[in-house]
N, C-alpha and C positions, 0 to 999 in steps of 0.2 A: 622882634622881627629881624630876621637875619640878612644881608645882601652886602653887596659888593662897594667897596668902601672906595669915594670919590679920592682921596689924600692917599698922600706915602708917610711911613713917620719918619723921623729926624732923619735918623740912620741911611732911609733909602734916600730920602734928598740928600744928605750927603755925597752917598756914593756915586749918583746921576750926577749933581756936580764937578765933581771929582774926575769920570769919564769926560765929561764935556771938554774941562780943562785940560787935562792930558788927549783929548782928538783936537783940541783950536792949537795947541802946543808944536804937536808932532805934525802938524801941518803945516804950520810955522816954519818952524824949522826944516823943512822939507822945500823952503824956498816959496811956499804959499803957492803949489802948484796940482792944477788939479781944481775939482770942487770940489770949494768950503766945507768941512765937516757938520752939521747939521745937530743941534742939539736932542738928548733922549726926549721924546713926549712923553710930558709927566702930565699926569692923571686928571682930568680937567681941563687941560689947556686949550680943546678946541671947544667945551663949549658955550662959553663965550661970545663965539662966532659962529656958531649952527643953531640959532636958535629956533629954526626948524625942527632938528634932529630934537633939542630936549627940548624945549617949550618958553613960555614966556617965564623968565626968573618969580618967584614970586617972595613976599617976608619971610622971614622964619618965625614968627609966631603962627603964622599960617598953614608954613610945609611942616610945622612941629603938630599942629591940628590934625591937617590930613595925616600923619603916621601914624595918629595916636588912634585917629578911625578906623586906620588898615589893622592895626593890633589888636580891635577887640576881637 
């Protein structure tokens, strides 16, 4: 079953880090003026908090169940 993958892999967390530090940085340096640079949203981050939007969390013995029914 194919679709769109919740995670980044190492590399791209990396480089989202990397930008974050170099925009907290150059804002810094810039005398801290202005607003704050705001970090990338990485992939999952809000939903956590909309659990409207995705639903109630459920195990992963369970959501491995339901994938395994959407595949046959």
């Amino acid at each position: 079953m194919g679709g769109v993958s919740l995670t980044w892999d190492p590399p791209t967390q990396l480089l989202a880090v990397i930008v974050d530090l170099l925009n907290a940085a150059n804002w810094q340096r810039g005398g801290g003026k202005g607003q704050r640079p705001k970090p990338i949203e990485r992939p999952g981050d809000h939903a956590a908090k909309d659990t409207k939007r995705w639903g109630t969390p459920v195990p992963l013995a369970e959501g491995r169940r339901i994938l395994d029914e959407w595949s046959d």
